[in-house]
C-alpha positions in Angstrom: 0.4 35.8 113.9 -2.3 33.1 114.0 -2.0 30.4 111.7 -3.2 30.9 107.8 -6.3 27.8 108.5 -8.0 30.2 111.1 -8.5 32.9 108.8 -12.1 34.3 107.8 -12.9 33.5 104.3 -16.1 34.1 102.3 -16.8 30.4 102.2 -17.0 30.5 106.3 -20.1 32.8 105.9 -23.2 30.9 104.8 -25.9 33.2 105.4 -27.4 31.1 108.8 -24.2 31.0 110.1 -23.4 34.4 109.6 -26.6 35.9 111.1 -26.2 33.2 114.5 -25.2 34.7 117.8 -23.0 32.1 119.2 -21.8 32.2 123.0 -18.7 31.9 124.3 -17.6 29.7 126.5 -15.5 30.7 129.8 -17.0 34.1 130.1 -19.4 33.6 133.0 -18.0 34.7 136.4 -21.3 33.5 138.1 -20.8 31.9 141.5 -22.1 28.6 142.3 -22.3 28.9 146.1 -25.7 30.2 146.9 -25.2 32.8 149.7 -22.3 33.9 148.1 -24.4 34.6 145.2 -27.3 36.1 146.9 -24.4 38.6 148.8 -23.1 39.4 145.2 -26.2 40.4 143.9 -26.6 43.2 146.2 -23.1 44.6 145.3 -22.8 43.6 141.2 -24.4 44.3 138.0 -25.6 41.7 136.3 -24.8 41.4 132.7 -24.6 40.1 129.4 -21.7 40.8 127.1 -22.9 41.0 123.3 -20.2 41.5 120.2 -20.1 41.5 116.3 -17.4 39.7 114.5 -17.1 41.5 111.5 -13.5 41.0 110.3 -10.4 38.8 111.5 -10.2 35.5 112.8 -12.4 33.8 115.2 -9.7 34.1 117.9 -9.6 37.9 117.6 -13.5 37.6 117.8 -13.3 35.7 121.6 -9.9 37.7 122.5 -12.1 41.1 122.6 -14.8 39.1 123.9 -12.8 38.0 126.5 -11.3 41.4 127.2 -14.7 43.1 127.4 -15.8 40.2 130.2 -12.2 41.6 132.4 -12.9 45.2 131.5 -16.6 44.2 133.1 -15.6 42.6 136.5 -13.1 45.7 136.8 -16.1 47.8 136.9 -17.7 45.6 139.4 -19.9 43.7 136.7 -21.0 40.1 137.6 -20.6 38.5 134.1 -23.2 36.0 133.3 -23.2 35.5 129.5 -21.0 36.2 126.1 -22.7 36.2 123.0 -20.8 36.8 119.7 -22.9 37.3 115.9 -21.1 37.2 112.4 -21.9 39.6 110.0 -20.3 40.7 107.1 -19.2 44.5 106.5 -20.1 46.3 109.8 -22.7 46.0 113.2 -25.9 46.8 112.0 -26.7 50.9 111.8 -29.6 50.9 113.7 -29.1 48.4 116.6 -26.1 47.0 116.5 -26.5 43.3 116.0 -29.2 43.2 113.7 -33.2 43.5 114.3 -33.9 39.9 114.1 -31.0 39.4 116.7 -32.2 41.6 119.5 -35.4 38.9 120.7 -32.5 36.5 120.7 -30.3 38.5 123.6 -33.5 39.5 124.9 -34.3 36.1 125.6 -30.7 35.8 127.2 -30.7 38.5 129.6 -34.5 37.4 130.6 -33.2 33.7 131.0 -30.4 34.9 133.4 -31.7 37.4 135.1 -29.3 40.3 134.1 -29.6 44.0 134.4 -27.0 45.4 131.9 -26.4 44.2 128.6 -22.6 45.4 127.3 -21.7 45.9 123.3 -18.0 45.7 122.2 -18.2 48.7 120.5 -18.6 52.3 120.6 -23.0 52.6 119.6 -24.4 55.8 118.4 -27.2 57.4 120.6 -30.0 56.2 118.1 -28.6 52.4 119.0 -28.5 52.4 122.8 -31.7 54.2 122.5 -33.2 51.5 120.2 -31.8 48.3 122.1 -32.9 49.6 125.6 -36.5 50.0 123.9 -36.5 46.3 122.6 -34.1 44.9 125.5 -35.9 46.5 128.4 -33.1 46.6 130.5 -29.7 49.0 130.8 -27.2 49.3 127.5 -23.7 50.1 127.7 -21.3 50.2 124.8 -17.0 49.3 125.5 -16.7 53.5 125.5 -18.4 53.6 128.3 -17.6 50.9 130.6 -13.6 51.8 130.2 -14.9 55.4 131.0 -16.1 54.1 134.0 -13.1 52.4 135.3 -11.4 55.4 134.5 -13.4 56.8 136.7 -13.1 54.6 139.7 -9.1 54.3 139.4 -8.4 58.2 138.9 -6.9 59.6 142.6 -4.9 62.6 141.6 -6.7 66.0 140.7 -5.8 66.2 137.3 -6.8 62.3 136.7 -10.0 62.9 138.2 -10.3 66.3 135.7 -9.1 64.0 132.7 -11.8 60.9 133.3 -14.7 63.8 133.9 -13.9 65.7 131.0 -13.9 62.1 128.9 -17.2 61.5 130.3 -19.1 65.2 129.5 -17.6 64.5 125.9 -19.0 61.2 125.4 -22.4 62.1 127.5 -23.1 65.0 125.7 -24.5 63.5 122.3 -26.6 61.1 123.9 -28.5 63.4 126.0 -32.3 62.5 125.7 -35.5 64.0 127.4 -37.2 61.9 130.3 -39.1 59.6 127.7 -41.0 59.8 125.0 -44.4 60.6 127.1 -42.4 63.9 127.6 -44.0 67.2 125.7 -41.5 69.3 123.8 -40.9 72.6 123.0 -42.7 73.2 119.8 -42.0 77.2 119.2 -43.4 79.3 116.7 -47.1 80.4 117.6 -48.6 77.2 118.1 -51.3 77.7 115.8 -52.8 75.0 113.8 -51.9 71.3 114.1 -49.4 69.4 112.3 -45.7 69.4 113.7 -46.0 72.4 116.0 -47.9 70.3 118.5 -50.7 72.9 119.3 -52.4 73.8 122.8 -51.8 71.3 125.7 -48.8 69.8 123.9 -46.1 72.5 124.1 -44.0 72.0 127.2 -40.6 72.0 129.2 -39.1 69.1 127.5 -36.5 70.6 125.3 -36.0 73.5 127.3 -34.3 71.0 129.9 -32.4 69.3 127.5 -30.9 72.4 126.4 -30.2 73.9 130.1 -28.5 70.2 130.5 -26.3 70.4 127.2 -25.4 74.3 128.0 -24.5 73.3 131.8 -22.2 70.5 130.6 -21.0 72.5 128.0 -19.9 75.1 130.7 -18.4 72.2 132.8 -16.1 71.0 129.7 -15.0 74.6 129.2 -14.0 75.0 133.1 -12.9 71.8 133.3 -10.1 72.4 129.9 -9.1 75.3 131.7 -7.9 73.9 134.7 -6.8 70.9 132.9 -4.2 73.8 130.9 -3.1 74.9 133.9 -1.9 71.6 135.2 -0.3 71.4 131.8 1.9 74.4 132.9 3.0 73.3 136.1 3.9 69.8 134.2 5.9 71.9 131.4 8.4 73.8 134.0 9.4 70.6 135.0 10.1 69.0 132.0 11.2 72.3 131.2 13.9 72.0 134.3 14.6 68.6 133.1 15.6 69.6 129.5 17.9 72.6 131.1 19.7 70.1 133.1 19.6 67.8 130.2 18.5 65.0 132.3 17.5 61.8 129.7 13.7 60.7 130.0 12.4 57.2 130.0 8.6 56.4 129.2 7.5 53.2 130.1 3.8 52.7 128.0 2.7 49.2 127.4 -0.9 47.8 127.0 -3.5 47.8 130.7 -2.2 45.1 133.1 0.9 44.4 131.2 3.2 45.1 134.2 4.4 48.3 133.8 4.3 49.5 137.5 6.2 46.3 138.2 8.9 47.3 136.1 9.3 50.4 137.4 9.1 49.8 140.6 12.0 47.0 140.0 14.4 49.7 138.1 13.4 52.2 140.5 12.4 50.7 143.5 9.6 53.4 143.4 6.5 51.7 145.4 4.3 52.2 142.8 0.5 50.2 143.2 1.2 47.4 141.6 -2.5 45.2 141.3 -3.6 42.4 139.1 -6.6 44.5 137.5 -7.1 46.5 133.9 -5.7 50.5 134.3 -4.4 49.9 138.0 -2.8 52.8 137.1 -4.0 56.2 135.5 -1.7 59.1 137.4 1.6 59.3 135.7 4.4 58.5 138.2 8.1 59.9 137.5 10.9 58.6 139.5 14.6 59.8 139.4 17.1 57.0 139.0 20.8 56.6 137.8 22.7 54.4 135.8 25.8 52.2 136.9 28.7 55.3 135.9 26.5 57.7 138.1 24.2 59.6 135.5 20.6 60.5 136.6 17.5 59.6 133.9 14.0 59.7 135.3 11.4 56.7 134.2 7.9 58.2 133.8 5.1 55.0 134.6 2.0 55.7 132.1 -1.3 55.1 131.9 -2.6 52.0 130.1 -3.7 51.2 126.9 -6.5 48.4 125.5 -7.6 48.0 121.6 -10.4 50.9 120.6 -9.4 53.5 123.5 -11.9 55.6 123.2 -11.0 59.1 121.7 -12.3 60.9 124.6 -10.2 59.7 126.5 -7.2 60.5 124.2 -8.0 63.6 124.1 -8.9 64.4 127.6 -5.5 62.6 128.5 -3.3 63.7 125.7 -1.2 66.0 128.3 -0.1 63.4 130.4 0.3 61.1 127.1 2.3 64.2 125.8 4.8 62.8 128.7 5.9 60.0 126.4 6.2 62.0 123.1 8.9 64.0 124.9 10.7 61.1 126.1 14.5 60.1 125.1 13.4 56.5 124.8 9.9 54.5 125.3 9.9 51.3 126.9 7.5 49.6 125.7 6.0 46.7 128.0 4.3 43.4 126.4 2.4 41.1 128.5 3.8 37.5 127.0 1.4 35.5 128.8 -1.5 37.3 126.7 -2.6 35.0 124.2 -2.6 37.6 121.0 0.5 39.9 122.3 1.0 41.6 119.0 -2.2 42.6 118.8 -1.5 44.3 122.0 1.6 46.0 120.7 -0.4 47.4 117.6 -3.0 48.8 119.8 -0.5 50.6 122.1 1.5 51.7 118.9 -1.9 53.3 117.3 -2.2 55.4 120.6 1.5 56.3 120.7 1.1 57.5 117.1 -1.9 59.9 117.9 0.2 61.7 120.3 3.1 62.2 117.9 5.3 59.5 119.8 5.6 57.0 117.0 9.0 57.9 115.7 10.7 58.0 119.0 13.0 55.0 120.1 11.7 52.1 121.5 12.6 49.5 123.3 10.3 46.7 123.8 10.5 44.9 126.9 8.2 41.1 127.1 7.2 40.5 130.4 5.7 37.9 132.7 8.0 35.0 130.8 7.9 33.4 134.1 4.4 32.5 133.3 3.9 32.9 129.2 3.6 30.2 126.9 7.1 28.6 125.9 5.6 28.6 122.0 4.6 32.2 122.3 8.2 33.4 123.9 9.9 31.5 121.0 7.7 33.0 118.3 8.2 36.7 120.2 11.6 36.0 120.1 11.6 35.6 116.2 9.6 38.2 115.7 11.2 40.9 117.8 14.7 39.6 118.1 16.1 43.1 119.5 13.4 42.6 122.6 14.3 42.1 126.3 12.8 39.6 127.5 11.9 39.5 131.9 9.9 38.8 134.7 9.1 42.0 136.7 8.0 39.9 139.1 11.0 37.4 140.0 13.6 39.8 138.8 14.5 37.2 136.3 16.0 39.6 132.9 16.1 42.7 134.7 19.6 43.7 135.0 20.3 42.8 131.1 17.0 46.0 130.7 19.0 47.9 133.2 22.2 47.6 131.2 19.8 48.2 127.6 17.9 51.3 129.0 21.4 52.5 129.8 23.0 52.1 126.5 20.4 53.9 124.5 20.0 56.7 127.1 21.8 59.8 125.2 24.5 61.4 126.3 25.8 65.2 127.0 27.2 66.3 123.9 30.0 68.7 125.2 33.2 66.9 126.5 35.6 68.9 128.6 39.2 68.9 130.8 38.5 71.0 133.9 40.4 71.3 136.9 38.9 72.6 139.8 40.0 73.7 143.4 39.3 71.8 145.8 37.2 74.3 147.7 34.4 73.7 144.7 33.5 70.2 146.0 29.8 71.4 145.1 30.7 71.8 141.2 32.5 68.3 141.2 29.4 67.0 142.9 27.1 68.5 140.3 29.1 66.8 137.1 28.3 63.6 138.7 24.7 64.5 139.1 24.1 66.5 135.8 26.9 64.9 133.7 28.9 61.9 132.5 32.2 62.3 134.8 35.0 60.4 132.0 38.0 60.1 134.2 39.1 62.0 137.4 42.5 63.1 139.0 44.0 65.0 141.8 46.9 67.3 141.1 48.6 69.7 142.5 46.2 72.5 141.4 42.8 70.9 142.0 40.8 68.1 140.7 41.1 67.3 137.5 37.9 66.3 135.4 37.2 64.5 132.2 33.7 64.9 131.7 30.5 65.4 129.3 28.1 67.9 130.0 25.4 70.3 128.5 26.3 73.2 126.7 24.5 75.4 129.5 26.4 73.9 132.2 29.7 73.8 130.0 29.2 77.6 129.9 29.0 78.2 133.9 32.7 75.8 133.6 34.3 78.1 131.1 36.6 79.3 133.9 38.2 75.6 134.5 38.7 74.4 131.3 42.6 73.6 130.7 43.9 71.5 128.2 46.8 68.7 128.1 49.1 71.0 127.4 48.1 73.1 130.3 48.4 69.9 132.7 52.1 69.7 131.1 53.5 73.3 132.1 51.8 73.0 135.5 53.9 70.1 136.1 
């Protein structure tokens, strides 16, 4: 972890300091070439990133930072400004950053023309609703924005059913009228003054807020239906898998880490393999075999990134519901990142909310063809059972192949069976479905030493023979 020197401690927060938005530098992704600019403009939201460093080290502080600006030019953001405060405890409750703080990024977004102001963090209705008053301009919080991208990236019908339920779950709190000008509903009989608003003042305002929360209410129930269907289909084949006892590999690992690389190097699968955050959000599962003939399939996952929002675990929990039912996760770690077991935690806090923390894992660092010497040898100390490659010259990969191999499990039942050589179709199937030991040819048939499942060791019950057998016959 980072050094002891960076730490945060009390004497670090004199009360200026603390209170001080400070920007980071780096962030910006402004161009300088004017018609390039003026072209961008028509395309990109302009906008200003804004976090609270309220525990940690400085570094964590400008890593999120610095994550929020690449979440932002995913989405299509033009990022023109990071701005970080200090405060002690938590962001402020009612907007975020602090009251006096607000003129201060006002100031900001007026000075750089931007149209979207972005919070690392998830803010409550009453916040967004408060800065966009004092900011006069759009507020987004982290929630939404990865929301977003979900919702760019999703291509398959269940995706696309995932990111929209994620989004009605996070929209439906922070449904608000059409302004504060807007009358309300004021019930009762409207007579007298006081809260019930009188004549003239009662009105349609809450009467659409209400048909909007009961239509998106009806949407989320629709939309968990269908989702639960899907769920089905998924479950007969993992529920084919299981009878055939075919092993299961999950490869999870932290947005942009290079998980679809790794696949598609063990697999050869031809997965979309792009330099962006959550390149990837349809679960892909591709058959392969190891070097003595057994088949295991390798499921690519969707990403992860620090503070996933919950709505999005829960909308995707299904597919991450693939990895909890795996033999063995491999878990992918980006070793170029500059804080890569921060990474790891993040992923591991996700893994654990879908009941996949106590399976085995096998963490695999990637991208050493471009990380840090220092940081590889520190990784190295820290996780000496790690593989360490490059998906993308091929450099470590067999030594994964052989790993993933070697903690696959294996059938439990081992049997001698001969069979006649007019059953060429049940020797081909014990080296698809099982692990074929040794092989002969005798006078009676084949002869097979193999494992295989105890289903499958059932439909054999006819061939089995033992040594002794093998002995008379001869």
């Amino acid at each position: 972890m980072f050094d002891t020197e960076v730490e945060t401690t009390a004497g670090e927060f004199d009360l200026e300091e603390r209170r001080s938005l400070r920007r980071v530098a780096g962030l910006s992704t402004e161009l300088t070439d004017v018609t390039e600019v003026e072209y961008r403009q028509l395309r990109l939201e302009r906008v200003v990133l804004v976090g609270v460093w309220t525990e940690g080290t400085a570094i964590d502080a400008d890593n999120s930072l610095t994550e929020l600006a690449l979440l932002a030019e995913t989405a299509g953001s033009l990022v023109l400004e990071g701005l970080i405060q200090r405060r002690r405890g938590a962001p402020d409750a009612a907007t975020f950053i602090g009251r006096g703080k607000v003129d201060e990024v006002k100031a900001v977004v007026e000075e750089t023309g931007a149209d979207t102001v972005i919070c690392d963090g998830e803010l409550s209705p009453s916040q967004l609703r408060a800065l966009e008053q004092q900011i006069k301009v759009k507020v987004i919080d982290r929630t939404a924005l990865i929301l977003d991208i979900f919702a760019q990236h999703a291509k398959s019908k269940e995706g696309k059913a995932q990111v929209e339920l994620a989004q009605l779950q996070y929209l439906l709190p922070r449904l608000r009228g059409w302004g504060e000008a807007l009358s309300r509903q004021s019930g009762g009989s409207g007579r007298g003054g006081g809260a019930g608003g009188g004549v003239g003042l009662r009105g349609p305002g809450e009467t659409k807020l209400e048909t909007d929360r009961r239509r998106i209410r009806t949407r989320i129930s629709k939309l968990k239906g269908e989702l639960s269907g899907m769920k089905v289909m998924r479950d007969t084949k993992k529920a084919t898998r299981r009878k055939n006892e075919v092993p299961t590999v999950a490869i999870a690992g932290y947005t942009n880490a290079g998980k679809s690389s790794v696949l598609n190097r063990l697999t050869g699968a031809g997965v979309l393999v792009e330099d962006a955050l959550f390149a990837t959000l349809d679960t892909t599962t591709r058959r392969t075999t190891t070097s003595d003939g057994r088949i295991y399939t390798l499921s690519d996952t969707v990403g992860f990134v620090r503070h996933l929002p919950h709505q999005l675990v829960e909308a995707f929990r299904s597919t991450l519901e693939e990895v909890a039912d795996a033999d063995l996760v491999v878990h992918v770690v980006d070793g170029a990142h500059p804080d890569p077991e921060g990474q790891v935690r993040a992923v591991r806090e996700v893994l654990a909310e879908v009941g996949a923390d106590k399976l085995p894992e096998l963490l695999v660092i990637n991208k050493i063809d471009v990380a840090d010497e220092e940081i590889l040898v520190r990784l190295k100390r820290t996780w000496p059972e790690a593989v360490f490659v490059s998906a993308h010259s091929g450099a470590g990969m067999p030594e994964l192949q052989a790993t993933i191999e070697s903690r696959l499990p294996r059938p439990r039942i081992e049997l001698l069976v001969r069979l006649p050589y007019d059953r060429g179709d049940l020797v081909a199937r014990l080296h698809k479905w099982g692990e074929v030991l040794n092989t002969s040819h005798e006078g009676g048939g084949t002869v097979v030493l193999v494992r295989v499942s105890e289903e499958f060791a059932a439909q054999l019950s006819e061939f089995v023979i033992t040594e002794s057998d093998r002995v008379i016959d001869a």
